[in-house]
LOTOR-173009 format. One record per residue: residue in one letter; z, y, x of N, C-alpha, C in turn. Coordinates in steps of 0.02 Angstrom, whole numbers, padded with zeros to 5 digits, always signed. Layout:
BEGIN
AZYXZYXZYX ...
end
This chain:
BEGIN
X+00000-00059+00043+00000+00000+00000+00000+00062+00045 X-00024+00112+00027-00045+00171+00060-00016+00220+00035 X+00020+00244+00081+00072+00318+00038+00048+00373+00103 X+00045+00425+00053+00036+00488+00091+00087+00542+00054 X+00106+00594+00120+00169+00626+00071+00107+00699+00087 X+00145+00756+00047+00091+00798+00049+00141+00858+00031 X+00142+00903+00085+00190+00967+00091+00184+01015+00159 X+00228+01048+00160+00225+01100+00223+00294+01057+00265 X+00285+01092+00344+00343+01034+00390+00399+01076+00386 X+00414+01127+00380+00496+01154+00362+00537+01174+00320 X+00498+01145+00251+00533+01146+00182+00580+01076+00199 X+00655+01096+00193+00706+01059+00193+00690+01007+00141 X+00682+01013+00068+00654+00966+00027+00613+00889+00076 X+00550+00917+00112+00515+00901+00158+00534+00840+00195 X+00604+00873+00237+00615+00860+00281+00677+00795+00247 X+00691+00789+00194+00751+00759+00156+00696+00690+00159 X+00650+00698+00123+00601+00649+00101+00565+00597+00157 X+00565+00635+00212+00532+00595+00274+00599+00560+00288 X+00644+00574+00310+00709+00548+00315+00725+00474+00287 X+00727+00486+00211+00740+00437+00181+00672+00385+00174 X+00624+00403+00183+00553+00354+00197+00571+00329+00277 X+00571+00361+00324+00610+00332+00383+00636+00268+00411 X+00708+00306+00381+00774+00264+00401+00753+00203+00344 X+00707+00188+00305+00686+00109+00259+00620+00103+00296 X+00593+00115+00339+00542+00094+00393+00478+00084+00343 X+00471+00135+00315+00413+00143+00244+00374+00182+00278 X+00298+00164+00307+00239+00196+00346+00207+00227+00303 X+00208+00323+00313+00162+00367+00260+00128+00384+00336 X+00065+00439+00286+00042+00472+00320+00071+00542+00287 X+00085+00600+00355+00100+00670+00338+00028+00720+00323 X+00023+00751+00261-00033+00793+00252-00013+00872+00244 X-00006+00898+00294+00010+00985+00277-00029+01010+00251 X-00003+01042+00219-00054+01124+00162-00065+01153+00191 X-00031+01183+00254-00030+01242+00306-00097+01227+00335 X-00088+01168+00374-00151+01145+00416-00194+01111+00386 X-00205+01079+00345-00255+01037+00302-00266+01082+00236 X-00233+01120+00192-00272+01129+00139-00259+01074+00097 X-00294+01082+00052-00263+01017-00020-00364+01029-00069 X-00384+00985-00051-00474+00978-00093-00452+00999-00158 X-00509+01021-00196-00496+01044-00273-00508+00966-00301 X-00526+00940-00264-00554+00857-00308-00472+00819-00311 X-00428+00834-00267-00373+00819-00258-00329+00833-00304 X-00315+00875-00299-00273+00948-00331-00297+00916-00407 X-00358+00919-00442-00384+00905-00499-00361+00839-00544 X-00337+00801-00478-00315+00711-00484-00250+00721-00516 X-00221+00765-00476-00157+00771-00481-00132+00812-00544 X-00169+00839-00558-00166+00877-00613-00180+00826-00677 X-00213+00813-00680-00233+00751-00728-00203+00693-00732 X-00160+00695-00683-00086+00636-00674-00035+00666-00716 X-00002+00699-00685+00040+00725-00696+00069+00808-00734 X+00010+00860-00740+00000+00904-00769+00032+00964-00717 X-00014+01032-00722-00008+01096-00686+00064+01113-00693 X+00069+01112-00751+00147+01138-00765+00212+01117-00706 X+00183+01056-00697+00249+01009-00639+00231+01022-00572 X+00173+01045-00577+00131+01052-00480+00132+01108-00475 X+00134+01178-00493+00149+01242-00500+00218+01245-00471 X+00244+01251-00424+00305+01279-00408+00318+01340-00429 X+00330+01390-00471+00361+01449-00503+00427+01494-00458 X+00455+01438-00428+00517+01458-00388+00498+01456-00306 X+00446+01455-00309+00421+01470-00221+00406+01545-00205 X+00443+01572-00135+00413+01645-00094+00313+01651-00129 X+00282+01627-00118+00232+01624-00115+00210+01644-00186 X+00222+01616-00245+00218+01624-00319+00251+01685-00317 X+00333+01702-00331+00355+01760-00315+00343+01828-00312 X+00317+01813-00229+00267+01866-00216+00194+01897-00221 X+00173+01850-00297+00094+01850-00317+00117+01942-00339 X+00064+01974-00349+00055+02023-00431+00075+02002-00480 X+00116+02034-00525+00116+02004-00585+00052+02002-00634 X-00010+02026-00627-00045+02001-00647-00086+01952-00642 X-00077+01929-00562-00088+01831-00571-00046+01814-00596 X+00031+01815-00599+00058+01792-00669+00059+01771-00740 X+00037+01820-00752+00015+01816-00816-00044+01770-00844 X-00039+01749-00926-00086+01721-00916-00093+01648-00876 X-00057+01634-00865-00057+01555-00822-00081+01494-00873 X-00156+01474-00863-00177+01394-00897-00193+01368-00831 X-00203+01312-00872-00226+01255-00791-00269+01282-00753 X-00316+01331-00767-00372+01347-00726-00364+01389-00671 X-00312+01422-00709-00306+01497-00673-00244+01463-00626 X-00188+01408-00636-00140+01396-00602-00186+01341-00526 X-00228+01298-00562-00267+01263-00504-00285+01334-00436 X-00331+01371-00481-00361+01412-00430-00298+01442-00385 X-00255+01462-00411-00202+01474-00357-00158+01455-00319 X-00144+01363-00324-00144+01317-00295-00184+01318-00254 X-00235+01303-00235-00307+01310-00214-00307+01356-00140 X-00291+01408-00179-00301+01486-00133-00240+01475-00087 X-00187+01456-00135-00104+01451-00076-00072+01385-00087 X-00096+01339-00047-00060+01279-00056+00001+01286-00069 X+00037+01315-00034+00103+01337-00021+00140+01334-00099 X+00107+01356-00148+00134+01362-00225+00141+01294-00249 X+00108+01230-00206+00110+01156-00249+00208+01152-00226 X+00238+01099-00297+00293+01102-00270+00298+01040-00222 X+00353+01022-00202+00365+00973-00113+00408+00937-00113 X+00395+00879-00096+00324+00848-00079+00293+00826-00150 X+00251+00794-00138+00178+00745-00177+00178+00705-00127 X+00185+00623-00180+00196+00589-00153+00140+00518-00174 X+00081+00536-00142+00031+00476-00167+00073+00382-00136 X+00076+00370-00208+00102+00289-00181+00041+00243-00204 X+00010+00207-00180-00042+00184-00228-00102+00240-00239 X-00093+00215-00320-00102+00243-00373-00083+00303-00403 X-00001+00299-00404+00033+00338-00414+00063+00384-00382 X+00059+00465-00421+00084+00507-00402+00161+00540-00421 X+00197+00546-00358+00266+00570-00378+00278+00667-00349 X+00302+00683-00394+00319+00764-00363+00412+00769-00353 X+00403+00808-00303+00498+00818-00281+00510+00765-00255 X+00580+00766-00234+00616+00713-00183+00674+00676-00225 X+00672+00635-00266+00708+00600-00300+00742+00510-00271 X+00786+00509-00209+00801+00427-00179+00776+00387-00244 X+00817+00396-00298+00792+00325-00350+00733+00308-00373 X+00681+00372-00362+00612+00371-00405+00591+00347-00341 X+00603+00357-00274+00575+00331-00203+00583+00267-00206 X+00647+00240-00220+00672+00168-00209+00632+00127-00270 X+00605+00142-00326+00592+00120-00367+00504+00116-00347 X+00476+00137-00318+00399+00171-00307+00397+00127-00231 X+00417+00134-00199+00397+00105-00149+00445+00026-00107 X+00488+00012-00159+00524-00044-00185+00545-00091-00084 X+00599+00004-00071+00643-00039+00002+00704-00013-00004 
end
């Protein structure tokens, strides 16, 4: 099975999640937003998994400090495209297991998903 985690490297969240994938000797691959970017074909998957509403971080510097008129007005289209533009706004990590996609750092939803 193929897990990829998908975030920036100094969000503490981040750094909780590699940890506990770790210390259970569970092999991901790391994908930064910073340095990699996130495909709209991606981003689109994920959206269709799990919905904008949950992948939109709202409580990130980055969102925050939009205009409030990218604010406003927020549907999937307009929230993708700004995902898109600032990775930085997806919330952390995304956690491709499989098939399946997990958002945030939850041990039991980990222990249950990748079953160590």
């Amino acid at each position: 099975m193929t897990i990829t985690m998908y975030g920036i490297t100094n969000c503490d969240t981040i750094k909780k999640a590699r940890v506990w994938l770790e210390s259970r000797d569970v092999p991901y691959r790391f994908h930064d937003y910073r340095a990699e970017g996130i495909e709209a074909g991606k981003l689109n998957g994920w959206v269709g998994e799990v919905g904008w509403e949950k992948l939109l971080n709202k409580g990130s510097t980055t969102f925050r400090e939009l205009p409030e008129a990218d604010k406003q007005g927020l549907d999937e289209n307009k929230a993708k495209a700004l995902m898109l533009a600032k990775p930085t706004m997806i919330k952390r990590p995304v956690l491709e297991v499989g098939d399946s996609v997990l958002v945030g750092f939850k041990p039991d939803v980990y222990e249950g998903a990748v079953g160590k």
